[in-house]
LOGU-805545 format. One record per residue (C-alpha): residue number from 1; residue in one letter; x, y, z. Coordinates in steps of 0.05 Angstrom, whole numbers, plus 32768, in hexadecimal, padded with zeros to 4 digits. Layout:
% LOGU-805545
[node NUM; a; [X; Y; Z]]
...
END
This chain:
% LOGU-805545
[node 1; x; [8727; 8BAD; 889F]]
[node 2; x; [874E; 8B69; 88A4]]
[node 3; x; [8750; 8B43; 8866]]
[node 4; x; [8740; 8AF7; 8854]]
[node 5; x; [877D; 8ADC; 882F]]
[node 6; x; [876A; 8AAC; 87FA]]
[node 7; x; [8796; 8A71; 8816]]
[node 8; x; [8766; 8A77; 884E]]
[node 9; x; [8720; 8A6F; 8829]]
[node 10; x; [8706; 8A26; 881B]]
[node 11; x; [871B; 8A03; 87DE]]
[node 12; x; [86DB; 89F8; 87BF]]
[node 13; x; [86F2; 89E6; 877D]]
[node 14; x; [86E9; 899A; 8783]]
[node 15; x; [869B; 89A6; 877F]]
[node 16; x; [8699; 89CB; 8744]]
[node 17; x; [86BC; 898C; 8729]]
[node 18; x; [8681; 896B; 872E]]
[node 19; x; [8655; 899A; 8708]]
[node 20; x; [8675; 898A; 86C6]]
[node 21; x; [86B0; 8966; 8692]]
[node 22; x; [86E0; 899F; 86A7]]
[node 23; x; [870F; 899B; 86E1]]
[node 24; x; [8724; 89D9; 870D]]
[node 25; x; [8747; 89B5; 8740]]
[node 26; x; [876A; 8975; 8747]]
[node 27; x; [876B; 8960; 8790]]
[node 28; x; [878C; 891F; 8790]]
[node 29; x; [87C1; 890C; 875B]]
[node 30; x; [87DD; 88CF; 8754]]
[node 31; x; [8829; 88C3; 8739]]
[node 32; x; [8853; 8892; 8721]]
[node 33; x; [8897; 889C; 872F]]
[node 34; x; [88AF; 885D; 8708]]
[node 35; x; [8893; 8821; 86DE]]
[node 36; x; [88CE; 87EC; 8702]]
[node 37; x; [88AF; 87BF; 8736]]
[node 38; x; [88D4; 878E; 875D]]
[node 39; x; [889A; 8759; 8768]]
[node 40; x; [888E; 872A; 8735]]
[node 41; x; [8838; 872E; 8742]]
[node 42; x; [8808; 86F9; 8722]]
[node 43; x; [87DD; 872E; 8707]]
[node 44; x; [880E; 8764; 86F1]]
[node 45; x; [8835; 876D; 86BC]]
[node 46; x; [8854; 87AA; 86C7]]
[node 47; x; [8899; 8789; 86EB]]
[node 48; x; [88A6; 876C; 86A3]]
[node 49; x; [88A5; 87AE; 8681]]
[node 50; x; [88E7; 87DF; 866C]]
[node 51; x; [88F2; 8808; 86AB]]
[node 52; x; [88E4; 8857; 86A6]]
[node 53; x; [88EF; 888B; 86E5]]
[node 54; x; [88CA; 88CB; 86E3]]
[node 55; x; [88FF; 8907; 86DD]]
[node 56; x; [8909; 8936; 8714]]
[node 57; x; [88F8; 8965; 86D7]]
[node 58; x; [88B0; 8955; 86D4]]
[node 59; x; [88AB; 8950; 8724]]
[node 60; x; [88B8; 8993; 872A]]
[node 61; x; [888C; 89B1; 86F3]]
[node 62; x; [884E; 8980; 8718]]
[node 63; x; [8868; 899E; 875C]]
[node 64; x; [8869; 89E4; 8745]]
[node 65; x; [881D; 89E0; 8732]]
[node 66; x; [8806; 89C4; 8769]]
[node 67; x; [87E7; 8A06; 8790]]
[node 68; x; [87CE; 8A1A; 8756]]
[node 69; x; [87AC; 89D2; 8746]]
[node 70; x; [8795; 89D1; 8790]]
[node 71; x; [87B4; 898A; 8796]]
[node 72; x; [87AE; 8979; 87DC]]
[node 73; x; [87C0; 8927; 87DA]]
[node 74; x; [87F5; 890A; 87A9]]
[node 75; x; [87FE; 88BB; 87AE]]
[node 76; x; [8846; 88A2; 879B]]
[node 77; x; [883E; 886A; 8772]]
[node 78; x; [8855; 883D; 8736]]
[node 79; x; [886E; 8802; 872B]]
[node 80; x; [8895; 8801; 8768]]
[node 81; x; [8896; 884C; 8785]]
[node 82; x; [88D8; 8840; 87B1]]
[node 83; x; [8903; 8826; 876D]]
[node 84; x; [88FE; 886D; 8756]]
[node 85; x; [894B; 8884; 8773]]
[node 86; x; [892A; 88CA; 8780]]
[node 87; x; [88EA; 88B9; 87A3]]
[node 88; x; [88F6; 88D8; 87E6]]
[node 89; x; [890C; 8915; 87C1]]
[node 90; x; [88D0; 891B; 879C]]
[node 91; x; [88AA; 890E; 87D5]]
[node 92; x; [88CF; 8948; 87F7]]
[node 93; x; [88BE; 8970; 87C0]]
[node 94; x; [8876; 8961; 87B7]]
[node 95; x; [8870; 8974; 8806]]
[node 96; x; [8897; 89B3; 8807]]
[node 97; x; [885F; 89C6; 87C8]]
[node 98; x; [881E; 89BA; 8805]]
[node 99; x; [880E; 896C; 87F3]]
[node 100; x; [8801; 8932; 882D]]
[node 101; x; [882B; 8901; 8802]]
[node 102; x; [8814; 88B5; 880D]]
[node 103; x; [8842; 887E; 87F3]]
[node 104; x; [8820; 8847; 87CA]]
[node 105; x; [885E; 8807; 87CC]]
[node 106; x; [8861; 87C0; 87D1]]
[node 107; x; [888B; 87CD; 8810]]
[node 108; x; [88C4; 87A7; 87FD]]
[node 109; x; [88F5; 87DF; 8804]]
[node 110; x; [88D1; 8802; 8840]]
[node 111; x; [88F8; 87D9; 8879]]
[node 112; x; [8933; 87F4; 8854]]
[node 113; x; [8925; 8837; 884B]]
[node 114; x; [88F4; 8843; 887D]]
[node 115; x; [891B; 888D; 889A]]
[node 116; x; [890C; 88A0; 8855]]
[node 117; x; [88C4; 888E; 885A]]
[node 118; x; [88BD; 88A6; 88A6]]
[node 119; x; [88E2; 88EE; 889A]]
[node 120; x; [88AC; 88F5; 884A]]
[node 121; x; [8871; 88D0; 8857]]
[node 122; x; [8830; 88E6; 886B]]
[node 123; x; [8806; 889E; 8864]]
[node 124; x; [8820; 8858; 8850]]
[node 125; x; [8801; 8825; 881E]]
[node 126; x; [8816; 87E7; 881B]]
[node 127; x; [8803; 87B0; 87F6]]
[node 128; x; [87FB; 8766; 881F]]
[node 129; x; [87E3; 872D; 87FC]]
[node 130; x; [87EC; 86FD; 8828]]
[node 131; x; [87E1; 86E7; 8864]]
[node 132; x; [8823; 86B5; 8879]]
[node 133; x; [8868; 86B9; 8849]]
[node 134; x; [8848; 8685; 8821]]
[node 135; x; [880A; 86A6; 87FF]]
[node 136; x; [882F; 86E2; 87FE]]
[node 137; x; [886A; 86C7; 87D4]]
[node 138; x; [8845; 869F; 87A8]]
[node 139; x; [8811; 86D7; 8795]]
[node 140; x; [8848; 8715; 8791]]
[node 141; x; [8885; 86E3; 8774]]
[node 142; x; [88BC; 8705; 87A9]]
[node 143; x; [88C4; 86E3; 87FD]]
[node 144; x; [88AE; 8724; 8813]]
[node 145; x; [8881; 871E; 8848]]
[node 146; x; [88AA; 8724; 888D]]
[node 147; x; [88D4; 8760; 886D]]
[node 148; x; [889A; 8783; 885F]]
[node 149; x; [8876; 877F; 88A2]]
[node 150; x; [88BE; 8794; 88C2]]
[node 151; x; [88B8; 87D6; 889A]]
[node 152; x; [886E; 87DB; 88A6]]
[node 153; x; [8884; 87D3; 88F7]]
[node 154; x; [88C6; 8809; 88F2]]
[node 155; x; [8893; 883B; 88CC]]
[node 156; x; [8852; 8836; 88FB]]
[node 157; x; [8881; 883B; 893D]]
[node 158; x; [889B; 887B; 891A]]
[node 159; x; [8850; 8891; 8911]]
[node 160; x; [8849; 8889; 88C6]]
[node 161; x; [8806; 8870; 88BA]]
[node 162; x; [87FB; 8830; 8892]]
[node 163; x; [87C6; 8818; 8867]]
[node 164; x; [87D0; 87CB; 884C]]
[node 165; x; [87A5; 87BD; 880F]]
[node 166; x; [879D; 877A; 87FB]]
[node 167; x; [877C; 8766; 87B7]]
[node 168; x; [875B; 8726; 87C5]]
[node 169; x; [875F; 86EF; 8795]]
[node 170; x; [8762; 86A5; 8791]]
[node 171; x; [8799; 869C; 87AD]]
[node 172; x; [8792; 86C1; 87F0]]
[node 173; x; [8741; 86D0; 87FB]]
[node 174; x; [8740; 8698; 8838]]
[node 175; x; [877E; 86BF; 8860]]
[node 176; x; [8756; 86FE; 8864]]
[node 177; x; [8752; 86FA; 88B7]]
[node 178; x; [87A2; 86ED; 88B2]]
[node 179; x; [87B1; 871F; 8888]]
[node 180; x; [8785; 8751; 88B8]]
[node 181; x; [87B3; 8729; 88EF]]
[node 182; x; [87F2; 873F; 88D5]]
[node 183; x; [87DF; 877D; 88C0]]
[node 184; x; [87C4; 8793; 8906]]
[node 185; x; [8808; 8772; 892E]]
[node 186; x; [882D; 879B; 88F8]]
[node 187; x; [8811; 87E4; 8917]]
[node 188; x; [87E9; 87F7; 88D8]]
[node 189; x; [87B0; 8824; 88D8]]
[node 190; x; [877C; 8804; 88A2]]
[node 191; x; [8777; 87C0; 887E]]
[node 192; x; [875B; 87C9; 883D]]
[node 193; x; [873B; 8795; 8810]]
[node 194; x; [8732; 8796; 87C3]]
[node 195; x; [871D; 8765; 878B]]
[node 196; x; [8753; 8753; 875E]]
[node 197; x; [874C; 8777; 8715]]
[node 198; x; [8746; 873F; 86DC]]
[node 199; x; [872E; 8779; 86AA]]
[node 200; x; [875F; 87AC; 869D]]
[node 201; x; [8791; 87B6; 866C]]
[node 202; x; [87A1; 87FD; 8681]]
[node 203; x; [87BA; 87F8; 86C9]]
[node 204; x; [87EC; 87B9; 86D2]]
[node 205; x; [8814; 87B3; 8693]]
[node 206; x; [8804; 8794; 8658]]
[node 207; x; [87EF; 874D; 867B]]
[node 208; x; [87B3; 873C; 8646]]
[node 209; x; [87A7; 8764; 860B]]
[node 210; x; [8778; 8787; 85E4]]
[node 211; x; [874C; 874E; 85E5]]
[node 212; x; [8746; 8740; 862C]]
[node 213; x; [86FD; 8756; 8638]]
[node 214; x; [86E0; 8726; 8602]]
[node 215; x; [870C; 86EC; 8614]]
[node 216; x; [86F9; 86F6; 8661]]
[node 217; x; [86CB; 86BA; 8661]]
[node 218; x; [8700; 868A; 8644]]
[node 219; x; [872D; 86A2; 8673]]
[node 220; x; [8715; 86A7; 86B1]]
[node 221; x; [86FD; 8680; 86DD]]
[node 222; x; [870E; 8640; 86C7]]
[node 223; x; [875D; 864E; 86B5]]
[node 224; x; [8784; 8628; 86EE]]
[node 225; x; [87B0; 866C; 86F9]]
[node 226; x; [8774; 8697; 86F6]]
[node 227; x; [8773; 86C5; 873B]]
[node 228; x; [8728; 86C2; 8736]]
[node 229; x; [86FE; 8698; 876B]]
[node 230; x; [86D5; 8666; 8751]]
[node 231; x; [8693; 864C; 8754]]
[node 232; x; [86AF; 8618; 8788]]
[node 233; x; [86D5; 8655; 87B4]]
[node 234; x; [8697; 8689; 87C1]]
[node 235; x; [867A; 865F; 87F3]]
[node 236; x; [86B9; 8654; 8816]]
[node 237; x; [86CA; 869E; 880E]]
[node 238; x; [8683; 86B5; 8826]]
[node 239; x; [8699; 868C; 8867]]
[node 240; x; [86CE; 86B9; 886D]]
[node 241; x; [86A6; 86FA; 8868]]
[node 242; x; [867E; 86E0; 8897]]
[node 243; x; [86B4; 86CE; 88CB]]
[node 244; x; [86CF; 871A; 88C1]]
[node 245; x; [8692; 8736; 88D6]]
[node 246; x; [868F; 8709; 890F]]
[node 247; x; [86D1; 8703; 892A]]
[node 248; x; [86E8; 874D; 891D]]
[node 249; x; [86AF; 8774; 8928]]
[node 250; x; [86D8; 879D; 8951]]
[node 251; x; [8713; 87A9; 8915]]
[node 252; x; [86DD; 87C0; 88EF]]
[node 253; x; [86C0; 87EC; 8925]]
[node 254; x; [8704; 880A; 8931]]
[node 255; x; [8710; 8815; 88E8]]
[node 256; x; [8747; 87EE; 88E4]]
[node 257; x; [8725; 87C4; 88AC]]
[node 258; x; [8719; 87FA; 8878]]
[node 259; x; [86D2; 87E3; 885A]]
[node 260; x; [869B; 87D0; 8879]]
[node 261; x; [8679; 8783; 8878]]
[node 262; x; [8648; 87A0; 8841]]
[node 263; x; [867D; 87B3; 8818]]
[node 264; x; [86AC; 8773; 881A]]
[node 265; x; [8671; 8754; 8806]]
[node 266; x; [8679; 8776; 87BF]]
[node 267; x; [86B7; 8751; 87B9]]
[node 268; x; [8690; 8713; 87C5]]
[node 269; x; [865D; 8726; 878A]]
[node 270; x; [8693; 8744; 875A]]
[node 271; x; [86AF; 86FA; 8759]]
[node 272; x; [866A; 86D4; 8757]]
[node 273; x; [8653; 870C; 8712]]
[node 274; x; [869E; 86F0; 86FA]]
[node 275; x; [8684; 86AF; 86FD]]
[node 276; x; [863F; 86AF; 86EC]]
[node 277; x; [8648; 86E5; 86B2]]
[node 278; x; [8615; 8711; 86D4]]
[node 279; x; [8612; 8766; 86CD]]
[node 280; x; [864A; 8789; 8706]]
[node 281; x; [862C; 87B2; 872C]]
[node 282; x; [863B; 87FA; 8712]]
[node 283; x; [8672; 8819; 8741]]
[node 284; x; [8665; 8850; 8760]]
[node 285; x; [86A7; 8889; 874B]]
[node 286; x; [86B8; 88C9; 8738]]
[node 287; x; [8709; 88C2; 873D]]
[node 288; x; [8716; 88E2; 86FF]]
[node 289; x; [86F2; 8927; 8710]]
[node 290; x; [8718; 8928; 8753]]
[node 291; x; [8757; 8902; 8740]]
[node 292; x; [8795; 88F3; 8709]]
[node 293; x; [87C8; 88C6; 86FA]]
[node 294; x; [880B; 88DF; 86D8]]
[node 295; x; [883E; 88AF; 86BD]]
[node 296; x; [888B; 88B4; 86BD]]
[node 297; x; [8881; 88C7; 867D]]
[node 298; x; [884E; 8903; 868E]]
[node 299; x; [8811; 88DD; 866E]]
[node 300; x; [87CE; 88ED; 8693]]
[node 301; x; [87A3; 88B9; 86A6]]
[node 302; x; [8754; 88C9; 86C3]]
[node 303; x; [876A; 888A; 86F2]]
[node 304; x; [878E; 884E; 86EE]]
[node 305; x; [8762; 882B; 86BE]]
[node 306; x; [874D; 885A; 8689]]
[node 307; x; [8783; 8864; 8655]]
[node 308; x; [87A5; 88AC; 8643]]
[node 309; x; [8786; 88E9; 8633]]
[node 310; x; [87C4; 8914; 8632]]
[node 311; x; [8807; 8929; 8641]]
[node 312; x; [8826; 895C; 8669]]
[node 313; x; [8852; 8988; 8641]]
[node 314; x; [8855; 89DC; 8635]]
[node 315; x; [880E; 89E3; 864B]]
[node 316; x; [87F6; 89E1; 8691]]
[node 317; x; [87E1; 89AA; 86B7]]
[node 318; x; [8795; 89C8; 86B5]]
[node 319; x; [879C; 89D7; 8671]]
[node 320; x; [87B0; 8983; 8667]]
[node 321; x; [8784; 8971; 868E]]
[node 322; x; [8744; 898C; 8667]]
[node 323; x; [8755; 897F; 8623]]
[node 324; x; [8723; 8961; 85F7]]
[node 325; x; [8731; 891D; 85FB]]
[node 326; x; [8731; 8927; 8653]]
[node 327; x; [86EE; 8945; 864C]]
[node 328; x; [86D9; 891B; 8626]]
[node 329; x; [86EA; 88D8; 864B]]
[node 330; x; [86CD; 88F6; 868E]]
[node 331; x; [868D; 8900; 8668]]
[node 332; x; [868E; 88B3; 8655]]
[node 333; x; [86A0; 8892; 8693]]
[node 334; x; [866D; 88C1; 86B7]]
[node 335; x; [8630; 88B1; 8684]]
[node 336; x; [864A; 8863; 868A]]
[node 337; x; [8663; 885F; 864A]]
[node 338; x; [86AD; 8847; 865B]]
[node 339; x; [86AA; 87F9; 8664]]
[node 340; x; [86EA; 87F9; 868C]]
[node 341; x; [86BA; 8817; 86BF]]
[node 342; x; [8689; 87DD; 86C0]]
[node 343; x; [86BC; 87AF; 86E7]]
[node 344; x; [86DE; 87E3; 870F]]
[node 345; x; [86FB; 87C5; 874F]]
[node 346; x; [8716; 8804; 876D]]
[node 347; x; [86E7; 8839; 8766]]
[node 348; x; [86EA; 8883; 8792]]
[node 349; x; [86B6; 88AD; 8795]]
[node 350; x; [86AE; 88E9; 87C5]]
[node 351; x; [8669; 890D; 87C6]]
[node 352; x; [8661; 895B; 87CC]]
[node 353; x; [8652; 894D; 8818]]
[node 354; x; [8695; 892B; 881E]]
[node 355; x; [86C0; 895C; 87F2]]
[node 356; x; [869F; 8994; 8818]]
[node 357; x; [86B2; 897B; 8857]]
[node 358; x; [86FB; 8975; 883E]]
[node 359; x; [86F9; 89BA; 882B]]
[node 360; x; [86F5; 89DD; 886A]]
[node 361; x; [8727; 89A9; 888D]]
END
């Protein structure tokens, strides 16, 4: 009688995720290879801070758990991913262990180490906050713009495919058709939108302090740096939705624009609640029973904007990733309790339909 190996059988894990506090699985992690950044961003503080690298050390002892974790996506990331002297190494590593490894960078180093990124890279995100060299310098603090779409261009003829995210603001909410513009002429796959975060302590350095959610209405939006649209920009910004849907109904038809018209419009009422102090919408997410975030230093994250709830050392990564305090904060944010979660502007969520699917792929 032929026998079924177990490598063969569906990974069903991820759904019994769902049914409680307790992970069995981890199918996407999240890792940041360094703290260093080499933009000087508005709304991140991180490029300011003491730079750390994660040790080849603690790559290997994540890589060596990764069958057992069932980790099937793991997203390079930091600070700047590509300052990390090692990256391409550990993304070797992280491949040869069964992961599709995606690159999260500001792209400033891609055009110059692109044969690294061609020969270890299964997907491409890059950030683009602009539109022309202009909005893109003054918003990321570096003249980065035509290097970046030269190593977006090298990496997409080479068949690396390229997501662009942009997190609108401001400073650049009236060059979303140009930035779709470049971003198409560049060879990338999907343009991706997002609100920028005025919220968090957790994820971009320490850029406000512990006081930042009561001192949110005295700071934004009336502060003349605040990245936040005003009262006086929605209407000009709805314009712009509405010429998107218009103009590149076909970009959004394609794909190439990642969300739909309904959901840019969220981006349209996260800034208006901003502004008129009404309730956010509650996000829809479940990242941190499907996902993690390890720091150089091995701390474990739920997702980028919930603080610590452990640290790899002589345990296992399972075993670190269900200790009390884990358990506990997936309880909270899943029973609303977390008010980090009430302004989330990059929520994931994948139903049981969804992780199903993915299980027999």
């Amino acid at each position: 009688m032929n026998r079924i190996h177990p490598s063969m059988l569906p990974d069903l894990r991820p759904l019994l995720n769902l049914t409680g506090d307790r992970l069995r699985t981890l199918p996407m992690l999240i890792v940041y290879l360094t703290d260093g950044c080499n933009s000087r961003c508005q709304t991140c503080d991180i490029w300011k801070l003491p730079r750390r690298n994660m040790s080849m050390a603690l790559a290997e002892k994540l890589a060596s758990e990764f069958r057992m974790l069932g980790v099937r996506r793991v997203i390079l990331s930091g600070g700047e991913a590509m300052q990390h002297p090692d990256w391409s190494r550990i993304a070797h590593l992280f491949h040869a262990a069964g992961a599709t490894v995606e690159l999260l960078t500001n792209g400033l180093l891609v055009n110059k180490q692109a044969q690294d990124v061609i020969e270890n890279i299964d997907q491409l995100i890059i950030s683009l906050d602009g539109g022309v060299p202009e909005t893109y310098k003054a918003i990321r603090g570096v003249d980065g713009f035509d290097v970046i779409l030269s190593g977006m261009r090298t990496c997409a003829d080479a068949g690396v495919p390229i997501t662009t995210r942009t997190t609108i603001q401001r400073g650049n909410y009236f060059e979303m058709p140009q930035i779709i513009d470049a971003a198409r002429n560049a060879g990338v796959c999907k343009v991706s939108f997002l609100a920028v975060d005025v919220s968090s302590t957790q994820a971009f350095g320490p850029r406000f302090g512990a006081d930042i959610l009561p001192a949110l209405s005295s700071l934004f939006p009336h502060a003349p740096s605040s990245p936040v649209l005003t009262a006086d920009d929605l209407p000009e910004f709805s314009k712009v939705l509405d010429r998107l849907e218009h103009e590149y109904a076909a970009d959004f038809a394609s794909g190439l624009i990642a969300e739909s018209p309904v959901k840019l419009r969220r981006l349209y009422n996260y800034f208006a609640t901003l502004n008129d102090g009404s309730p956010f919408p509650p996000p829809r997410c479940n990242a941190p029973h499907l996902s993690s975030v390890v720091e150089v230093d091995g701390n474990l994250r739920p997702c980028f904007f919930l603080p610590h709830v452990g640290k790899l050392g002589d345990g296992t990564f399972l075993e670190t990733l269900n200790t009390p305090l884990a358990v506990e904060m997936r309880a909270a944010y899943r029973t609303g309790q977390r008010s980090e979660c009430a302004r989330c502007v990059c929520s994931l969520y994948q139903g049981p339909r969804t992780l199903l699917r993915t299980a027999f792929q």
